[in-house]
C-alpha positions as CSV (number, residue, x, y, z in Angstrom):
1,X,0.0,0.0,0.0
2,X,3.0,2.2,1.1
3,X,4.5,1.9,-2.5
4,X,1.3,2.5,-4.7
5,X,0.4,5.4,-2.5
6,X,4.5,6.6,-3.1
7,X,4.0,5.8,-6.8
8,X,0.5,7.6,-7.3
9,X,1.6,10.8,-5.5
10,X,5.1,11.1,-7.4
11,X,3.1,10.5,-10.6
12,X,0.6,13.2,-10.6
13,X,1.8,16.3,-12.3
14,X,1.1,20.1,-11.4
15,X,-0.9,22.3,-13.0
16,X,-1.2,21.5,-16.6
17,X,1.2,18.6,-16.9
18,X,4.3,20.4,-17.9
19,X,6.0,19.9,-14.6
20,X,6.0,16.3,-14.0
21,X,8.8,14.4,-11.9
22,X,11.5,12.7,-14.0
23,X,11.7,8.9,-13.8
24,X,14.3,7.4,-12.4
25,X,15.1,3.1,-11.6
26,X,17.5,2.1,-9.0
27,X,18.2,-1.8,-9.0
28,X,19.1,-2.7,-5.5
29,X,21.8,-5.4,-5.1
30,X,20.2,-7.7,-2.4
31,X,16.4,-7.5,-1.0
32,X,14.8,-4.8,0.9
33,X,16.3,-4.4,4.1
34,X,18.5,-1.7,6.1
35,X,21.6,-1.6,3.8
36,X,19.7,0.5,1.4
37,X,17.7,2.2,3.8
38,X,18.9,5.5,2.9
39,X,17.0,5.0,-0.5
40,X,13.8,4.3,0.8
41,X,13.8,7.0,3.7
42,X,14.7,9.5,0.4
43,X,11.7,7.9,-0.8
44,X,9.6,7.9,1.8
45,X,10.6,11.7,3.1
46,X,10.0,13.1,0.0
47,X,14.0,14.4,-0.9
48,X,13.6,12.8,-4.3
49,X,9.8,13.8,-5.4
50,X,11.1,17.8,-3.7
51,X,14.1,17.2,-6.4
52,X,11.2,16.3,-9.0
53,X,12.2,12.6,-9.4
54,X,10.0,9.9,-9.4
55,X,12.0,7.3,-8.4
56,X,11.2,3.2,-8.5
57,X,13.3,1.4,-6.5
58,X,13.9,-2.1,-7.6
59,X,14.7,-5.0,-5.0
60,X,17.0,-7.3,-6.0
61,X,17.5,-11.0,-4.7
62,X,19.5,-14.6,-5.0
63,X,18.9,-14.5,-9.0
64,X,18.8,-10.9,-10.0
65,X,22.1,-9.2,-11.1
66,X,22.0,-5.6,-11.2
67,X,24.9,-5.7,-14.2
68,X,23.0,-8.0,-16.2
69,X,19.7,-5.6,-15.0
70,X,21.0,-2.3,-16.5
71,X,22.7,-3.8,-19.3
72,X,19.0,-5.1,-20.3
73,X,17.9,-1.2,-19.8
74,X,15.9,-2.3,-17.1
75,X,17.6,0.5,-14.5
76,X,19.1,3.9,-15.1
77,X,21.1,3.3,-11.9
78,X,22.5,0.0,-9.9
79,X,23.7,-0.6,-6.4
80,X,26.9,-2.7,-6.8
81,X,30.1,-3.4,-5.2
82,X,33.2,-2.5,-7.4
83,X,35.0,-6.1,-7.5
84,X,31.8,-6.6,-9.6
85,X,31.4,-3.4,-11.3
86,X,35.3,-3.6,-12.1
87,X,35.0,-7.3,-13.4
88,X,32.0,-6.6,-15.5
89,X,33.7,-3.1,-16.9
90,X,36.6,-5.7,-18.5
91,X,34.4,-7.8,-19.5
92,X,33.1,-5.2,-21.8
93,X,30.0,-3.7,-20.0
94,X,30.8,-0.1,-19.3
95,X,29.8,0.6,-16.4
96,X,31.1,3.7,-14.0
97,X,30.7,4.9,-10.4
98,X,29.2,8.0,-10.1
99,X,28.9,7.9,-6.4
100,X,29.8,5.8,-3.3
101,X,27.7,6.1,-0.2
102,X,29.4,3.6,1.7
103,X,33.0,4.7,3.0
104,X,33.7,1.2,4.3
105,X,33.4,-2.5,3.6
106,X,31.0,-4.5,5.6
107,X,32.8,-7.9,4.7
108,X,34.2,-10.2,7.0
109,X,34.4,-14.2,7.5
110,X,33.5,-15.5,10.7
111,X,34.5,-18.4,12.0
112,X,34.5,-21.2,14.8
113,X,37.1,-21.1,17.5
114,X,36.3,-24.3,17.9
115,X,37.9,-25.0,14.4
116,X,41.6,-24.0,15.7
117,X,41.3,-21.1,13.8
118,X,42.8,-17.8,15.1
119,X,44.5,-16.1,12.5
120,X,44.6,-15.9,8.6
121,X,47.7,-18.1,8.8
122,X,45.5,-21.0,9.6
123,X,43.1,-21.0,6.7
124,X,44.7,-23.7,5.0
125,X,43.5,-27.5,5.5
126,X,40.0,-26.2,6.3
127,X,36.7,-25.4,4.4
128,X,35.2,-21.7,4.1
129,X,31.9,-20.3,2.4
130,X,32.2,-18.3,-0.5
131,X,29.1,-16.5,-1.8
132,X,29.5,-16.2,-5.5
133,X,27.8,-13.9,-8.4
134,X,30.2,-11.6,-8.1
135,X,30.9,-11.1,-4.1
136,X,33.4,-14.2,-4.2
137,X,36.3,-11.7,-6.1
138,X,37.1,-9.9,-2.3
139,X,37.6,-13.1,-1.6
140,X,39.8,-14.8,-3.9
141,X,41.7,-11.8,-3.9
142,X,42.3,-12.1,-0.2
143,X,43.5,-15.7,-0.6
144,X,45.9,-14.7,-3.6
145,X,47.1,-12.0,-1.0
146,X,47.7,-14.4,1.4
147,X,49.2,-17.1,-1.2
148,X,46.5,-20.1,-0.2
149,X,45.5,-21.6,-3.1
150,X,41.7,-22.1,-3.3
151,X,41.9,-25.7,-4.8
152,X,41.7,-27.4,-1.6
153,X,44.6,-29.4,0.4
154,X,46.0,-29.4,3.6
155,X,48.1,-26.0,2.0
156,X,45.3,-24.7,0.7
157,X,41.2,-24.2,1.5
158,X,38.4,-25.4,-0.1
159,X,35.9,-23.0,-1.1
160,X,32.1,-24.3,-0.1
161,X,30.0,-22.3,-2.4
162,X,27.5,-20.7,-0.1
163,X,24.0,-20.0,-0.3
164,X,22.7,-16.6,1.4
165,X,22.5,-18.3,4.6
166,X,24.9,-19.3,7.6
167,X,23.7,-22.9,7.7
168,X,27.2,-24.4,6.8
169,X,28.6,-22.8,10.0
170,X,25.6,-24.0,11.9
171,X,25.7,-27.6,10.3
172,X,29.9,-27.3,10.9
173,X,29.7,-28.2,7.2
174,X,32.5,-24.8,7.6
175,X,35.2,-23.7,9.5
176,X,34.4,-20.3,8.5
177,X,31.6,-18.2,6.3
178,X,31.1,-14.7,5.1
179,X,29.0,-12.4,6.9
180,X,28.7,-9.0,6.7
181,X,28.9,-7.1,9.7
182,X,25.5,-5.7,9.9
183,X,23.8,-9.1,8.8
184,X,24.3,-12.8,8.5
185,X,26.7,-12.2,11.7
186,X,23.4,-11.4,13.4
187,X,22.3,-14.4,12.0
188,X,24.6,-16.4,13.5
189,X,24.3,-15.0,16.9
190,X,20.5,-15.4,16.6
191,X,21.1,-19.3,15.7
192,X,22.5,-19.6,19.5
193,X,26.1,-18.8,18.9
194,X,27.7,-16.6,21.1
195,X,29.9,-13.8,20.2
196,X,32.9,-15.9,22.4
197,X,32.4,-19.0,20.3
198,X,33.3,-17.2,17.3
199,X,36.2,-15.4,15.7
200,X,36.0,-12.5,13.1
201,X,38.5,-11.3,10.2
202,X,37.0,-8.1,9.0
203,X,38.5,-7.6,5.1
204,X,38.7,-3.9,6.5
205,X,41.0,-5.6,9.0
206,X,43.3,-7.6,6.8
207,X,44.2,-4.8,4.7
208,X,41.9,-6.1,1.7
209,X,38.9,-4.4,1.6
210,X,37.2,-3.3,-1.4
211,X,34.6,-0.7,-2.3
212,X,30.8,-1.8,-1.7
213,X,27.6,0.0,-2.3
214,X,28.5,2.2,-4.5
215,X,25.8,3.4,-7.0
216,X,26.6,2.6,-10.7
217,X,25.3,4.0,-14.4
218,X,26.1,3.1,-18.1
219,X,29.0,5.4,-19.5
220,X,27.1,6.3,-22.8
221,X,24.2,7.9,-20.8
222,X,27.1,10.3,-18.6
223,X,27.2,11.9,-22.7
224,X,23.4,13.0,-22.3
225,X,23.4,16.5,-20.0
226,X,19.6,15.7,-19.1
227,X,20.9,12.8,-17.8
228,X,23.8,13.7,-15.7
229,X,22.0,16.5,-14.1
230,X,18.8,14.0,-13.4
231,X,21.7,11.4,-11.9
232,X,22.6,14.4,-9.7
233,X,19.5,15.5,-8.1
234,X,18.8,11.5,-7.6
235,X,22.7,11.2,-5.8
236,X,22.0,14.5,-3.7
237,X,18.2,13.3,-2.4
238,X,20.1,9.7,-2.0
239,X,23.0,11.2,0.3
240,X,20.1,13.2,2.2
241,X,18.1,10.0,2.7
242,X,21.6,8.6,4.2
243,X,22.5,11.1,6.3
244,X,18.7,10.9,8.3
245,X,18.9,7.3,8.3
246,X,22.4,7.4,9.9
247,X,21.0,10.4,12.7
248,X,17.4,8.3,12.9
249,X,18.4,4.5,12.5
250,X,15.3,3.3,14.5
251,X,12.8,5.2,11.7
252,X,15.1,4.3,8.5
253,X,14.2,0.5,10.0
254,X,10.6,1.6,10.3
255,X,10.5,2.9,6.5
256,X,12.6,-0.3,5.3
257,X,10.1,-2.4,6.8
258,X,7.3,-0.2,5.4
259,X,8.7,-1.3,1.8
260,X,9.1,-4.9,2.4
261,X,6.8,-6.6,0.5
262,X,7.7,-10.3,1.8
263,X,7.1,-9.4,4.8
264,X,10.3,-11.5,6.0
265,X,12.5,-8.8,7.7
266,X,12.0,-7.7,11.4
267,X,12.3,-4.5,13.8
268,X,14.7,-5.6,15.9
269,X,17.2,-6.9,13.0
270,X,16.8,-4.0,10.7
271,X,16.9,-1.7,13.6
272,X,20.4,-3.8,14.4
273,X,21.4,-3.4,11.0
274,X,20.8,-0.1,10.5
275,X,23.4,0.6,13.6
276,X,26.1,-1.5,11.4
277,X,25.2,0.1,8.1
278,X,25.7,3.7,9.6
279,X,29.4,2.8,10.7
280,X,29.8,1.9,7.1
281,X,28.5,5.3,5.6
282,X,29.9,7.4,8.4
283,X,32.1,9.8,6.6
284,X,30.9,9.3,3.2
285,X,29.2,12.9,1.7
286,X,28.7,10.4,-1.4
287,X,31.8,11.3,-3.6
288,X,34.2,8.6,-4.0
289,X,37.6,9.0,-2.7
290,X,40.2,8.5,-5.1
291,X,42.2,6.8,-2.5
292,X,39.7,4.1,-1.8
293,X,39.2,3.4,-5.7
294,X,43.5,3.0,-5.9
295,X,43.1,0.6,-2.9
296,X,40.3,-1.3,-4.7
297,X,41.7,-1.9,-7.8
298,X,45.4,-2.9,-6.2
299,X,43.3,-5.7,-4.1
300,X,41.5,-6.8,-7.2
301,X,44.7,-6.7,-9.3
302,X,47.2,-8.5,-6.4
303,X,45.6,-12.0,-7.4
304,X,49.0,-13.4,-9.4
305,X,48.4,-15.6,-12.2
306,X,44.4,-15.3,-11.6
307,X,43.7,-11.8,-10.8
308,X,40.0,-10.2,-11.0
309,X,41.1,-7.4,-12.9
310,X,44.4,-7.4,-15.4
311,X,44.7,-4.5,-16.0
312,X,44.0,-0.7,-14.5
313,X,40.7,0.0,-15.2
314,X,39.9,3.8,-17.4
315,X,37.3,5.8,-16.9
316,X,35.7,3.7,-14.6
317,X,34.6,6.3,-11.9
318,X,33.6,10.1,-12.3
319,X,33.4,13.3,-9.7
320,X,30.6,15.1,-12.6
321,X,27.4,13.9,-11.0
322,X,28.4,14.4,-7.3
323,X,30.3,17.8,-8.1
324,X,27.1,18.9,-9.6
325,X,25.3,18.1,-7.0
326,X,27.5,20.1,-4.8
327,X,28.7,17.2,-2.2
């Protein structure tokens, strides 16, 4: 109800018509839940329909890619992580970050203590979860870092391709999964686990982190000026949406929860995760820092004779849309 009242209002046009709100498509990365909450509270507090956008926001889920989503034209802008974006842009898909709401990464494996396990050094001989569809290249790049082959051994790991769950840690089908710090940790500790049972290696941590969140657009529509300045009022509601939902965690979770349409997330975990996501985007006015892009593509490129990316990426990021939108 909250989204067909959101979508009639935005689409009603004043006076005669000639002023009506520009359409714009976000394709979310994952399902609706706190890590995009600043999108929806933009939404819902009308920063995006008061910068005369009308903007549908697209969940995504287990078998939606948001590369494969705008390369179909079915979004004007994505929420990706850069391994991905990066990968993709080699691959031949053009895509270019015009603006990165979240300053750090989320990422981390979590492990059993109970698996001997205490520091990076004792990966090998033991099995970890990977997800895959693009979030397993932080990974792999970490191993290559670390120089553990992924093939499995008593020198190396062997890679359990994980589902969007934590039941391999549960089922000790793992020694260790990935989480994310404002999510399937939570998970974990909701399953019974306590926090002392477990050890974490954040990729912030370990020196390996990568860029995630970051909103993403086709180059050839940067050449159309309607476009860039529509892409700018939709960055500058977005980083207004952030910055309350950062202040006001406990509403953002509200609103989130207002947009679910499964009906599957809760309060108290989007409330929780809300919390996390806020450390992530703490410091972020929405630009992307150079410096963070270098250290990106040095992770991504550190993976010896199988690295994610081969070469330094061109063109791959811009400051146009967020300098016009003054952040």
């Amino acid at each position: 109800m909250k989204k067909l009242i959101a979508g009639l209002t935005a689409s009603l046009v004043m006076g005669t018509g000639a002023w009506a709100n520009e359409d714009v498509t976000l394709q979310l990365k994952w399902v609706t839940q706190a890590q995009f909450a600043g999108y929806y509270v933009a939404l819902e507090k009308g920063y995006y329909s008061d910068a005369g956008l009308d903007v549908t926001i697209k969940p995504g889920g287990p078998d939606i890619a948001p590369e494969q989503v705008i390369a179909g034209g079915g979004a004007d802008v994505i929420v990706d992580w850069m391994p991905a974006a990066l990968a993709a842009r080699e691959k031949g898909l053009p895509l270019v970050n015009i603006a990165q709401p979240f300053k750090k990464s989320g990422m981390m494996l979590t492990c059993l203590k109970e698996s001997g396990i205490e520091s990076p050094k004792d990966f090998p001989g033991h099995t970890l979860g990977v997800w895959f569809f693009g979030n397993e290249y932080p990974f792999l790049s970490w191993m290559n870092h670390l120089g553990i082959s992924t093939e499995g051994g008593d020198d190396g790991v062997t890679v359990l391709k994980q589902g969007f769950n934590v039941d391999p840690l549960l089922q000790k089908q793992a020694a260790c999964i990935s989480t994310m710090t404002y999510n399937e940790y939570w998970q974990v500790i909701d399953a019974g686990i306590s926090p002392d049972q477990l050890i974490t290696f954040k990729y912030e941590d370990e020196g390996v982190a990568t860029l995630e969140d970051g909103l993403y657009v086709m180059e050839d529509n940067l050449k159309d000026p309607a476009f860039v300045e529509k892409m700018a009022k939709f960055v500058k509601a977005s980083m207004e949406g952030w910055k309350y939902a950062e202040a006001n965690p406990k509403e953002a979770a509200e609103i989130v929860l207002e947009y679910d349409e499964t009906g599957a997330q809760t309060m108290e975990h989007q409330e929780r995760m809300m919390t996390e996501v806020a450390k992530l985007t703490e410091g972020s006015n929405g630009a992307l820092d150079p410096a963070d892009y270098e250290r990106t593509v040095d992770v991504l490129m550190s993976g010896g004779s199988d690295p994610v990316i081969t070469k330094k990426p061109e063109g791959a990021w811009t400051h146009e849309i967020t300098d016009k939108a003054g952040l």
